[in-house]
C-alpha positions in Angstrom: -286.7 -32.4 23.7 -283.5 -32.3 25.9 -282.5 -34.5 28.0 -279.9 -33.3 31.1 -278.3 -35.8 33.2 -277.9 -35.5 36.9 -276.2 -37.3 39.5 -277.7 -36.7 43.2 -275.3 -36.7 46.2 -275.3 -38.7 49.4 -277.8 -37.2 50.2 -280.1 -37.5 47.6 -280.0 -33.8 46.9 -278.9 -32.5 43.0 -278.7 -29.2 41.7 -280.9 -28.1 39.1 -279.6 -27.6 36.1 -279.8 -23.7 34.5 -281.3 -24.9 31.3 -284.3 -26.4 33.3 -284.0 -23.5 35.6 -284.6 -21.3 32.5 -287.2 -23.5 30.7 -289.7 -23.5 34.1 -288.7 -19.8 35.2 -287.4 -20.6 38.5 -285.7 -18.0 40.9 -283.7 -18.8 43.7 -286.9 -18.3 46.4 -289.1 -20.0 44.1 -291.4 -22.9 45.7 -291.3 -26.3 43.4 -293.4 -29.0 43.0 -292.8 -32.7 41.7 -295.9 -34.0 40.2 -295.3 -37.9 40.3 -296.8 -39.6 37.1 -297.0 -43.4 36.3 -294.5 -43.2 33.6 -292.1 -40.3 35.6 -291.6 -37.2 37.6 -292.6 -34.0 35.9 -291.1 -30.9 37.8 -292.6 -27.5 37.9 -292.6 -24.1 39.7 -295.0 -23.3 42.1 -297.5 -21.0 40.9 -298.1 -17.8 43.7 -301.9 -19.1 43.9 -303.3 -22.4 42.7 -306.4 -20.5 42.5 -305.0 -18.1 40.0 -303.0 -21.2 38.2 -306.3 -23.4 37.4 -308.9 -20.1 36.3 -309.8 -21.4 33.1 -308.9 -24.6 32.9 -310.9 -26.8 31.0 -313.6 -24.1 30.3 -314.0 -25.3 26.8 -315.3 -28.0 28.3 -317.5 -26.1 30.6 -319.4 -23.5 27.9 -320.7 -20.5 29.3 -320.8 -20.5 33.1 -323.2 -17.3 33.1 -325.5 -19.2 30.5 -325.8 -22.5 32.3 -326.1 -20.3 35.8 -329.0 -18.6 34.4 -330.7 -22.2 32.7 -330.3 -23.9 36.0 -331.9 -20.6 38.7 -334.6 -20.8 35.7 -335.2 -24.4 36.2 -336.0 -23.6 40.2 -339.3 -22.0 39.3 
């Protein structure tokens, strides 16, 4: 782990560091996002499309959507 020290201006604005720059991939038209934990700030790039981001997340938790799709239509009858 690194730690990078930054001092923001008056105001409030701070340049982002290259090595963080580098580490999250961001470009200069790059969207970001500051995900506000209870212990911290964790900052990341934007993806294009949340949508995209999220697809299977979790989904060992979740098993076989096609399966459990085809239990639960079966169920109906």
């Amino acid at each position: 782990m690194e730690a990078i020290k930054v001092k923001p201006g008056p105001r409030y604005q701070a340049v982002i560091p290259k090595p963080v720059r580098d580490a999250i991939g961001l470009r200069p038209d790059d969207a970001i996002i500051y995900i506000i934990q209870e212990d911290g700030v964790v900052l990341r790039r934007c993806p294009a499309s949340f949508t995209e981001a999220m697809r299977g997340l979790h989904k060992e938790l979740w098993g076989d959507p096609d399966r459990w799709l085809e239990q639960e239509r079966d169920s109906w009858q």
